[in-house]
C-alpha positions in Angstrom: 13.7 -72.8 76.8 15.1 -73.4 73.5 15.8 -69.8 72.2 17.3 -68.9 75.8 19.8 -72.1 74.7 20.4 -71.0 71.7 21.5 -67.6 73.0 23.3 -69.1 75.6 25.3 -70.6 72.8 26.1 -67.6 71.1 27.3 -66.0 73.8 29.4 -68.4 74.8 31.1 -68.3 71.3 31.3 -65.3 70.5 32.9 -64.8 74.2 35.6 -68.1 73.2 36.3 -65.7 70.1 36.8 -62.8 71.9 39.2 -64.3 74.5 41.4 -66.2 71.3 41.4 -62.5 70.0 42.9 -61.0 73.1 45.2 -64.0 73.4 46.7 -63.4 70.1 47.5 -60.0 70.4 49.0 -60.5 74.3 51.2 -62.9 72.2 51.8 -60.6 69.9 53.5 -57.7 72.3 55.2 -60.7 74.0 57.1 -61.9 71.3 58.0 -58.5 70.3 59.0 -57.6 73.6 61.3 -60.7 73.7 59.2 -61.6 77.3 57.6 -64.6 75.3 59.5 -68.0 77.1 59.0 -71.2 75.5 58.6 -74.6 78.4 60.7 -77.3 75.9 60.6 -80.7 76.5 60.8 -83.5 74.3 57.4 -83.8 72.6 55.5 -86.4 70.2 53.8 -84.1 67.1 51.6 -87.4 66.5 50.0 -86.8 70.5 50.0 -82.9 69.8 47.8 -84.0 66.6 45.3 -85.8 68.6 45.2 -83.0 71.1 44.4 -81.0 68.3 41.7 -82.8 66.3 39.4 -83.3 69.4 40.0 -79.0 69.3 39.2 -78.6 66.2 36.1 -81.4 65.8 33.4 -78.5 66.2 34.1 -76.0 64.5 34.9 -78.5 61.2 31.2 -80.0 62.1 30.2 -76.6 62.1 31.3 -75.7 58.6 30.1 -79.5 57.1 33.4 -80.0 56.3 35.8 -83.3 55.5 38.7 -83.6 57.5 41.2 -86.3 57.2 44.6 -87.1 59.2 47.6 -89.0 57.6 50.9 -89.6 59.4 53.7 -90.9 57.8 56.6 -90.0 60.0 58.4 -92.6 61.8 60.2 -90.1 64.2 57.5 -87.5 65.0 59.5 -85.8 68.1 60.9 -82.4 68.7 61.9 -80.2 71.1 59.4 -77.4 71.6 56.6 -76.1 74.3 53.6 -78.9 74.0 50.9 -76.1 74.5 52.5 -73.7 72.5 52.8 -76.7 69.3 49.2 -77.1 69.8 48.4 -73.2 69.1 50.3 -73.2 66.2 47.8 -76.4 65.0 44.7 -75.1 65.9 45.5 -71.5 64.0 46.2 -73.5 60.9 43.4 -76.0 61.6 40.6 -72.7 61.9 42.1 -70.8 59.4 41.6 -73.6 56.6 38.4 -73.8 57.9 37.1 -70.5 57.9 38.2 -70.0 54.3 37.0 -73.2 53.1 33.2 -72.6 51.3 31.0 -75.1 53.4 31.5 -79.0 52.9 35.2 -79.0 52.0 37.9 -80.9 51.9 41.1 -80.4 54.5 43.5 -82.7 55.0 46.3 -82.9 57.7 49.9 -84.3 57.1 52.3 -85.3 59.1 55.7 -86.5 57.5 59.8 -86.9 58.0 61.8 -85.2 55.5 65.0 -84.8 55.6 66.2 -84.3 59.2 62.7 -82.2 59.6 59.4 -83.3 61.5 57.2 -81.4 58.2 53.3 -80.8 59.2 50.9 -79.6 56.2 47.6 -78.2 56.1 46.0 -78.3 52.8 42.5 -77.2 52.0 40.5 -76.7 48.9 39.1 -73.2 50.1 39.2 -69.6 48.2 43.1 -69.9 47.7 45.4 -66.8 48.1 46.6 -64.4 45.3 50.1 -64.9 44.4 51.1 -61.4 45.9 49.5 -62.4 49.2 51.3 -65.6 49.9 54.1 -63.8 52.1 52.0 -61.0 53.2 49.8 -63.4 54.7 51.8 -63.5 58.2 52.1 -60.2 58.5 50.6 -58.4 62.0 47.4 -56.9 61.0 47.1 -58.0 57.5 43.6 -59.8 57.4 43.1 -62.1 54.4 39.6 -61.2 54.7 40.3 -58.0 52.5 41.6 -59.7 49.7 39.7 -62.7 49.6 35.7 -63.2 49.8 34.6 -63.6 53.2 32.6 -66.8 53.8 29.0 -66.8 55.9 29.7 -67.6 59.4 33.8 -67.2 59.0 35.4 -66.5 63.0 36.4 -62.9 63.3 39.6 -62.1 63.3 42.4 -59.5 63.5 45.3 -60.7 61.4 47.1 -61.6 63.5 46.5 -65.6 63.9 49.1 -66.3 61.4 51.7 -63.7 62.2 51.8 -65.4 65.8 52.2 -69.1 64.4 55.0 -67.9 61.9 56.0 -66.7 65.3 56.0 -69.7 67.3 57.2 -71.4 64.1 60.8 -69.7 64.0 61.3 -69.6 67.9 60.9 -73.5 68.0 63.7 -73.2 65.5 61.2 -74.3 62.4 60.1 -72.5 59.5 56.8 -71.7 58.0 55.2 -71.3 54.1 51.8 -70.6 52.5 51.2 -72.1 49.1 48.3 -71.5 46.4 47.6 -71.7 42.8 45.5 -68.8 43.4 41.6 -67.4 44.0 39.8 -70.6 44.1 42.8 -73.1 44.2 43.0 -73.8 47.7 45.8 -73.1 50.0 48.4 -75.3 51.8 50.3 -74.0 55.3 53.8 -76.3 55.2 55.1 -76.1 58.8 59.1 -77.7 59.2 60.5 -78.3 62.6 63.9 -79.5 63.4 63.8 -83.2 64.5 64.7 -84.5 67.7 67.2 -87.2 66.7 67.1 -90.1 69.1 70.1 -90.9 71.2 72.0 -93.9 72.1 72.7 -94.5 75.5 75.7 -93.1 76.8 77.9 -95.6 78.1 80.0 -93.5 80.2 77.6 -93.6 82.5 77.8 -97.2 83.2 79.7 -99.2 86.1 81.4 -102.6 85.6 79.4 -105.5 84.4 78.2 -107.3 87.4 78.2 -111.0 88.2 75.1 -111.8 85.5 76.8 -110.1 83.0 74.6 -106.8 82.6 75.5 -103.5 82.7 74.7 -101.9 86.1 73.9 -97.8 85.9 75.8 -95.6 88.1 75.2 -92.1 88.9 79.3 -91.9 89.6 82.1 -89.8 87.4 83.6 -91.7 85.0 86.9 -93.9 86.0 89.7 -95.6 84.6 90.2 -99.1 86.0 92.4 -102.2 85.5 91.2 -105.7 85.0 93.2 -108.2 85.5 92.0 -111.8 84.2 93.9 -115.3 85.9 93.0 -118.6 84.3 
């Protein structure tokens, strides 16, 4: 029946909630613990993006709001752990969310400055007090207590943001929070170090065959002699 649904649904959040929770502060006591490993591999920000607007789509419907995506990057790769790029999206992604009043405006940007892959998440929530803008990624310090909390905001421990600072530094990257203040909205400014593409490394090619192309070799590298009779 439709209430049983309905309960069914809350359940099933509140249980997703629960298990982000207990993820977080497992993170946590990893990191500290230096037992936290990163998988890197070359990754595309743009396909981690995509990954993690179809992640975020429900809980933005949820709270009415408008959420818009602007790359501008030409070279959007680094080297980092795919899965581990995606959690630090999301946290920013559901924090703007749950401290943006109902029907607001967040906006996603994804740019090339500088030698930096930069990622921004800008909202026009509740803001943060000038004192809190630091204090904000700190273990344990929930934002809740020193700004309103919204009807229907995702429980939390405070410590969402202290593990995507986190994440941030051991991809090598750096994290800020900006706001004018209470009511100003609030903008999360993520910076990761590019990955600079390479040209191919011609040591590792054989002699030019009889078309004139470059042939690959797996082979070390020799000298050789070339001798040319007309």
């Amino acid at each position: 029946n439709p209430e049983g649904l309905e309960l069914a649904e809350v359940m099933h959040e509140r249980i997703r909630t629960m298990a982000h929770l207990l993820d977080d502060l497992l993170d946590i006591s990893r990191i500290t613990q230096k037992k936290f490993e990163l998988r890197k591999e070359v990754v595309d920000m743009k396909v981690v993006i995509e990954r993690t607007v179809k992640n975020v789509q429900s809980i933005m419907k949820t709270h009415g709001h408008t959420f818009r995506t602007t790359v501008t990057a030409d070279n959007t790769t680094v080297v980092g752990d795919s899965v581990r790029l995606e959690q630090i999206m999301i946290n920013l992604m559901v924090n703007a969310a749950k401290y943006t009043p109902e029907h607001g405006h967040i906006d996603l940007f994804l740019e090339h400055v500088d030698g930096w892959i930069v990622l921004r998440v800008k909202d026009n929530g509740i803001g943060i007090p000038q004192d809190m803008l630091k204090r904000v990624f700190e273990p344990f310090v929930q934002i809740s207590r020193t700004r309103k909390i919204l009807a229907g905001s995702v429980a939390s421990l405070g410590v969402g943001l202290s593990v995507t600072k986190r994440l941030v530094e051991l991809h090598g990257g750096s994290i800020e929070a900006k706001s004018a203040g209470l009511e100003q909205g609030s903008e999360f400014i993520v910076r990761l170090p590019e990955q600079v593409r390479q040209a191919p490394d011609l040591s590792k090619m054989s002699l030019i065959d009889r078309h004139g192309k470059l042939t690959s070799s797996s082979q070390p590298h020799r000298k050789f002699s070339i001798l040319v009779v007309d």
